[in-house]
TORKOL-4160 file (C-alpha; in steps of 0.2 Angstrom, whole numbers, padded with zeros to 4 digits, m for minus):
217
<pt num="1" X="0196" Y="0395" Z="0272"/>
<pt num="2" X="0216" Y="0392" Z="0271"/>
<pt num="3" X="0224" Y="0383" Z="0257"/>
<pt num="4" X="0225" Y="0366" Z="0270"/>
<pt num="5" X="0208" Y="0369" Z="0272"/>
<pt num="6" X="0205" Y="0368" Z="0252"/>
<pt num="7" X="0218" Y="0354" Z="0250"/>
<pt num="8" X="0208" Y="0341" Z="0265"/>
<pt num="9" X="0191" Y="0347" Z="0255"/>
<pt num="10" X="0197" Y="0339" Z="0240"/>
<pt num="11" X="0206" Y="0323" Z="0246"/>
<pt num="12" X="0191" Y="0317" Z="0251"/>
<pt num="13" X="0182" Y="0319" Z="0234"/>
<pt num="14" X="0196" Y="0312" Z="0224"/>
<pt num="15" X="0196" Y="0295" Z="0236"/>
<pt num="16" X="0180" Y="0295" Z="0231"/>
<pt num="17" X="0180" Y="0295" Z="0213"/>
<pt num="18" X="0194" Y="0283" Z="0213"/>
<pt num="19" X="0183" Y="0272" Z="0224"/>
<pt num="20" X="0173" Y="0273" Z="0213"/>
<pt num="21" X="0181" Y="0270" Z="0199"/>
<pt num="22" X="0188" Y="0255" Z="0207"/>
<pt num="23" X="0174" Y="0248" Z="0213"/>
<pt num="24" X="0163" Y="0247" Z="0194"/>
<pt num="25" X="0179" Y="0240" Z="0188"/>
<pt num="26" X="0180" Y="0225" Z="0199"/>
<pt num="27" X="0162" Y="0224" Z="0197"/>
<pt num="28" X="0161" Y="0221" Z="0180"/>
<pt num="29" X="0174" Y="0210" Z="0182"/>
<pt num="30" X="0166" Y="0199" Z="0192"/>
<pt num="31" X="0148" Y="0200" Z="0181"/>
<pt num="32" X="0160" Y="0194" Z="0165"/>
<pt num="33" X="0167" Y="0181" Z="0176"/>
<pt num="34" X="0147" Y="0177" Z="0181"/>
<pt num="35" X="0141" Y="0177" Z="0164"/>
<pt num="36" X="0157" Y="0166" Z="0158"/>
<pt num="37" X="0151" Y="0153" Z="0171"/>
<pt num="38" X="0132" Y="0154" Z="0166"/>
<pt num="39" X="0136" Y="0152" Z="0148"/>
<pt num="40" X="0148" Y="0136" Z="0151"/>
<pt num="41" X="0136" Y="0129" Z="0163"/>
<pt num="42" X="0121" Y="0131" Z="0149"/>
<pt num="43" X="0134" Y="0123" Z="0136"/>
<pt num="44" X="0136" Y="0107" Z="0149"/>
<pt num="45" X="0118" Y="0108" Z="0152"/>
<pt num="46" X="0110" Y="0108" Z="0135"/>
<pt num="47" X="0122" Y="0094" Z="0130"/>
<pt num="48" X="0117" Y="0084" Z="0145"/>
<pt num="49" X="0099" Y="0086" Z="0139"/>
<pt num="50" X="0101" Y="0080" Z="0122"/>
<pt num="51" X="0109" Y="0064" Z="0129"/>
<pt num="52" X="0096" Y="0062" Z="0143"/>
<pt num="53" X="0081" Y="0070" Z="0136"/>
<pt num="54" X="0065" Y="0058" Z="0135"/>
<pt num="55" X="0057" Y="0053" Z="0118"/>
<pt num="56" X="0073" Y="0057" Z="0111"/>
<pt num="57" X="0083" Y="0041" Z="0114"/>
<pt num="58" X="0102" Y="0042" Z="0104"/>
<pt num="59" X="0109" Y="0026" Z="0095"/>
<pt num="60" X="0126" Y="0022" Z="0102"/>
<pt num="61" X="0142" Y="0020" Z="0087"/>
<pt num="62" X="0144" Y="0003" Z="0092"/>
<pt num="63" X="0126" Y="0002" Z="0089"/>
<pt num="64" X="0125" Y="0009" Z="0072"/>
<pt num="65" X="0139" Y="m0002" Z="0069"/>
<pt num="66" X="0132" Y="m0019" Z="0072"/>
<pt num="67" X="0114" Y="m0013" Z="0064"/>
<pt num="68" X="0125" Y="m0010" Z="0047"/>
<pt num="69" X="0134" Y="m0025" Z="0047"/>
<pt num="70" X="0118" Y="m0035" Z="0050"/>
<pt num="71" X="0113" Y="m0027" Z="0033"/>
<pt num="72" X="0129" Y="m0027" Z="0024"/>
<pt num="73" X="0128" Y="m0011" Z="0021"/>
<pt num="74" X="0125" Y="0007" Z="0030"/>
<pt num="75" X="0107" Y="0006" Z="0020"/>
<pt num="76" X="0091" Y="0001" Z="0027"/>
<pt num="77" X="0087" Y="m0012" Z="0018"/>
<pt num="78" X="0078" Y="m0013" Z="0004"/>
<pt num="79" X="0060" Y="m0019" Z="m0001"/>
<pt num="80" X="0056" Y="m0036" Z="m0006"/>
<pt num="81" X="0051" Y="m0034" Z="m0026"/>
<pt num="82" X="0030" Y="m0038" Z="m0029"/>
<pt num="83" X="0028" Y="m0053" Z="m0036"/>
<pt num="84" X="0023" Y="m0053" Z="m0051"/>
<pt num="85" X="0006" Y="m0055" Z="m0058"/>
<pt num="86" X="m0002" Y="m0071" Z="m0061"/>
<pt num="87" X="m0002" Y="m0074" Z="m0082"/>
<pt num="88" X="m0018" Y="m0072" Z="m0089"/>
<pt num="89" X="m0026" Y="m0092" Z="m0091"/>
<pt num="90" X="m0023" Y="m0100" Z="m0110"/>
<pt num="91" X="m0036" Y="m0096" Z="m0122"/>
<pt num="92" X="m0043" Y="m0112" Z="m0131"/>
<pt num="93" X="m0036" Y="m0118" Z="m0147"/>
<pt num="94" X="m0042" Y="m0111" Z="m0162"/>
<pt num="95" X="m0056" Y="m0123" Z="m0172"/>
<pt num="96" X="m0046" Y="m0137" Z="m0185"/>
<pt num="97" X="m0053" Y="m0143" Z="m0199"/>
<pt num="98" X="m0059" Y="m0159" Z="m0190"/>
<pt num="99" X="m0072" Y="m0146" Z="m0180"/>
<pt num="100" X="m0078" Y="m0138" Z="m0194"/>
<pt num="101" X="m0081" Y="m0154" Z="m0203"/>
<pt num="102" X="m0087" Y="m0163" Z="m0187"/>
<pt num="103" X="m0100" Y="m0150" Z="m0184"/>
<pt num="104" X="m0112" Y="m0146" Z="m0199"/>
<pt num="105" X="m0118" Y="m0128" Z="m0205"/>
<pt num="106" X="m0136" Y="m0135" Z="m0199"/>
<pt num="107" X="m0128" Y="m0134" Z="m0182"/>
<pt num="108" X="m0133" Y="m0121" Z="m0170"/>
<pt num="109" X="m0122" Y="m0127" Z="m0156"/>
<pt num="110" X="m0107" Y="m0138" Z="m0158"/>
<pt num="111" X="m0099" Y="m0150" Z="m0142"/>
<pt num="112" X="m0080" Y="m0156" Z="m0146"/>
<pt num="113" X="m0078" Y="m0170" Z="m0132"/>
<pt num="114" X="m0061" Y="m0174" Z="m0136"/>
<pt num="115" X="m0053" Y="m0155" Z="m0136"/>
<pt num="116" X="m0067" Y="m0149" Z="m0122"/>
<pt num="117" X="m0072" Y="m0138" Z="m0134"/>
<pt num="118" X="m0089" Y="m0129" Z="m0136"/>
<pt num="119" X="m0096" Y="m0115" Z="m0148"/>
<pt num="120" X="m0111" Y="m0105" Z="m0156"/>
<pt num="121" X="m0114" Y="m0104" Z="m0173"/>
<pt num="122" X="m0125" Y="m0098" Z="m0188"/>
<pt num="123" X="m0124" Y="m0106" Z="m0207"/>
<pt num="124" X="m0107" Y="m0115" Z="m0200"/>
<pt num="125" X="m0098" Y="m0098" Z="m0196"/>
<pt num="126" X="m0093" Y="m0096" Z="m0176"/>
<pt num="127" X="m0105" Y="m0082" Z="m0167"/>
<pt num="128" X="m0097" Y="m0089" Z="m0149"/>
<pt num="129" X="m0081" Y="m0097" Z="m0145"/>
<pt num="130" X="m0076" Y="m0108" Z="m0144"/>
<pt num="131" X="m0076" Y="m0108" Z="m0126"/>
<pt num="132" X="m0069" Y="m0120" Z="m0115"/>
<pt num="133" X="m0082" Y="m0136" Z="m0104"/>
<pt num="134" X="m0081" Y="m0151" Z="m0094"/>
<pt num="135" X="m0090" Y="m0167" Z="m0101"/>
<pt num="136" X="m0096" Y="m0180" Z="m0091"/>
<pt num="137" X="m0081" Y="m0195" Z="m0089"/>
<pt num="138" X="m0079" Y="m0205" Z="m0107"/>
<pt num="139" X="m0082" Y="m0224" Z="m0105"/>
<pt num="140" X="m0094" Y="m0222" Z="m0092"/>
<pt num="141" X="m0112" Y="m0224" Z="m0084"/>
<pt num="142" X="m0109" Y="m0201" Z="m0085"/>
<pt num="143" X="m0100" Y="m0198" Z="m0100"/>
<pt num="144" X="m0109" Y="m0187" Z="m0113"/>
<pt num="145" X="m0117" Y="m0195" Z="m0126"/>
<pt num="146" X="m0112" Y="m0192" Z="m0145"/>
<pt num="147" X="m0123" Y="m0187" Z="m0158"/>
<pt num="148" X="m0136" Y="m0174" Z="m0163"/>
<pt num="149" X="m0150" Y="m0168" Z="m0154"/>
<pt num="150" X="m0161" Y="m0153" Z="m0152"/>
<pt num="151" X="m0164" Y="m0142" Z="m0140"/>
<pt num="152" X="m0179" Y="m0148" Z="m0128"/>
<pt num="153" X="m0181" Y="m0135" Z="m0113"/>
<pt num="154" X="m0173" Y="m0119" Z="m0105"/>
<pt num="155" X="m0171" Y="m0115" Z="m0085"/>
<pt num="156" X="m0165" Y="m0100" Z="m0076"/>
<pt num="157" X="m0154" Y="m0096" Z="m0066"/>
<pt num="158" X="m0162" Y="m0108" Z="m0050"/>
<pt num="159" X="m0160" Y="m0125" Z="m0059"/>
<pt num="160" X="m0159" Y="m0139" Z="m0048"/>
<pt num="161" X="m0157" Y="m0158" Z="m0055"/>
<pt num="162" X="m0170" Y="m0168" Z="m0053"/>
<pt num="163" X="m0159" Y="m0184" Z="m0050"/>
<pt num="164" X="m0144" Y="m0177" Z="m0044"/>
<pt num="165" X="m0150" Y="m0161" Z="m0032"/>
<pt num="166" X="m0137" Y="m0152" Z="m0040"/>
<pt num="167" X="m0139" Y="m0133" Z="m0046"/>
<pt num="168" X="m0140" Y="m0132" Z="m0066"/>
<pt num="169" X="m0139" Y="m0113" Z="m0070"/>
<pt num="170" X="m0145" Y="m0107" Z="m0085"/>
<pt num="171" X="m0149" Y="m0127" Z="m0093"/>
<pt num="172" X="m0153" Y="m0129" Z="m0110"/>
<pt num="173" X="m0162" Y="m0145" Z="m0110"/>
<pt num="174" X="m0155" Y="m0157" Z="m0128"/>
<pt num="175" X="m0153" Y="m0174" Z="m0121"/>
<pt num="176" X="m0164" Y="m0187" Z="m0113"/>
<pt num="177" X="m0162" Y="m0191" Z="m0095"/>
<pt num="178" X="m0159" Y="m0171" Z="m0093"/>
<pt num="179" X="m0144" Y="m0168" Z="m0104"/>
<pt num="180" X="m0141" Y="m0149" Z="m0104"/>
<pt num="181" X="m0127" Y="m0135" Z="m0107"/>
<pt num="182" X="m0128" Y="m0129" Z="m0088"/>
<pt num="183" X="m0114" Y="m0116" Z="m0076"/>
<pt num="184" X="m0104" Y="m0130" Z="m0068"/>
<pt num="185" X="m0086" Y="m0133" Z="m0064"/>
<pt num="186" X="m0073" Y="m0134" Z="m0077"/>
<pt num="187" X="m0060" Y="m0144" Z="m0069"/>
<pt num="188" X="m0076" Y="m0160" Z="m0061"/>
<pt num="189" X="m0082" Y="m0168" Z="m0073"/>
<pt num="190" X="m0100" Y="m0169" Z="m0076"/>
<pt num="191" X="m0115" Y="m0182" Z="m0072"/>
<pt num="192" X="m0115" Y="m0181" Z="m0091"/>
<pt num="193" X="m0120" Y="m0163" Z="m0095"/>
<pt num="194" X="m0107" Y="m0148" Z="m0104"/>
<pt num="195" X="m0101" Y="m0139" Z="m0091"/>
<pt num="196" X="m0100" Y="m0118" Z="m0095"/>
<pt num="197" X="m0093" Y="m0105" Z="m0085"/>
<pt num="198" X="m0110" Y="m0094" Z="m0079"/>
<pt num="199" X="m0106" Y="m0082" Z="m0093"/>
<pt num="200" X="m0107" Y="m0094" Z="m0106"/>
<pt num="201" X="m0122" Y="m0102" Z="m0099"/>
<pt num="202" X="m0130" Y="m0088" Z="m0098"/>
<pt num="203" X="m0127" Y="m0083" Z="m0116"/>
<pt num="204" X="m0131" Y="m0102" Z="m0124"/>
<pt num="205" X="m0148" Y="m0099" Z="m0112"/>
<pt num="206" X="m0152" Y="m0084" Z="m0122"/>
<pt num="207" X="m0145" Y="m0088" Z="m0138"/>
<pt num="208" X="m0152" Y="m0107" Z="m0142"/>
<pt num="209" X="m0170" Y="m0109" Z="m0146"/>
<pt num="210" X="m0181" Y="m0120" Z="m0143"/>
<pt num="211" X="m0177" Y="m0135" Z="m0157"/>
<pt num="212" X="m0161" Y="m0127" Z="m0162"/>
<pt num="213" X="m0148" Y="m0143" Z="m0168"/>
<pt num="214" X="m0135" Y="m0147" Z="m0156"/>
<pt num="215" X="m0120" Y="m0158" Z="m0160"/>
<pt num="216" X="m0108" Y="m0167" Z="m0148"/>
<pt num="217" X="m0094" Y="m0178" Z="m0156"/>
């Protein structure tokens, strides 16, 4: 072959790599300019999505605005403090020297109308109480009647009166006409009977005996 023949067989090959070469350039060209695009596009989109997603609702500024001036302050409210607890109710009075003097050693049980005032004792020193009770009404046709008695009869917890069909828990009978230390309100006054809370009922019921002196002044 001549040297022409040489020089066209080479042409051709060197076209070709610079087609080549060409060609990959402008290709990867254009995947940087694609992948520009896609990244720019996913940008846009993901910022679209956090605006637009559902469940995932955004407060406006003007929003956040008007909820912290509402408050007065940026702060979610606070709490409203507990209220505080009820104070415990007032123990009763300590015994004078008009109890002790009104109420003799002999005594088992002593009745203080005038200071609602009830208590156990034992050679004239206090075993119970004094406890709080409700007397029946003074100056009338109920009021508890003065003086001293013994104790007559016991019940149990199912006492009802007789005359008035009311229940008597834990009575301890002293009294004519039914006269008893009974459960019963303490804020009602009584049909003439000493009105205990159930646990004091309950512990006069098992502490007086039968006979056992009972005084109410």
């Amino acid at each position: 072959m001549g040297r022409r023949g040489r020089h066209a067989a080479r042409k051709p090959a060197w076209r070709r790599w610079l087609t080549a070469v060409v060609t990959a350039g402008a290709a990867s060209a254009a995947v940087l300019m694609i992948a520009a695009h896609v990244t720019a596009a996913d940008s846009a989109g993901g910022r679209l999505s956090m605006l637009s997603r559902p469940g995932t609702p955004q407060t406006p500024a003007s929003a956040r605005k008007t909820a912290a001036a509402a408050t007065g302050t940026g702060r979610q409210p606070s709490l409203p403090a507990k209220s505080a607890a009820a104070p415990p109710p007032p123990r009763p009075a300590a015994l004078t020297a008009r109890d002790h003097s009104m109420c003799p050693p002999a005594a088992a049980a002593c009745v203080d109308l005038t200071r609602h005032l009830t208590w156990l004792q034992s050679g004239g020193k206090v075993t119970y109480g004094p406890v709080q009770m409700e007397p029946g009404p003074p100056g009338s046709l109920n009021a508890t009647p003065q003086g001293t008695f013994a104790v007559t009869g016991k019940g149990g917890p199912d006492v009802i009166s007789n005359t008035y069909h009311e229940p008597m828990p834990w009575a301890v009978f002293f009294g004519s006409g039914g006269i008893a230390f009974h459960a019963g309100s303490l804020t009602v006054p009584s049909h003439g009977c000493v009105h205990l809370t159930m646990a004091s009922a309950h512990y006069y019921n098992e502490h007086l005996a039968i006979g056992a002196e009972v005084v109410v002044f």
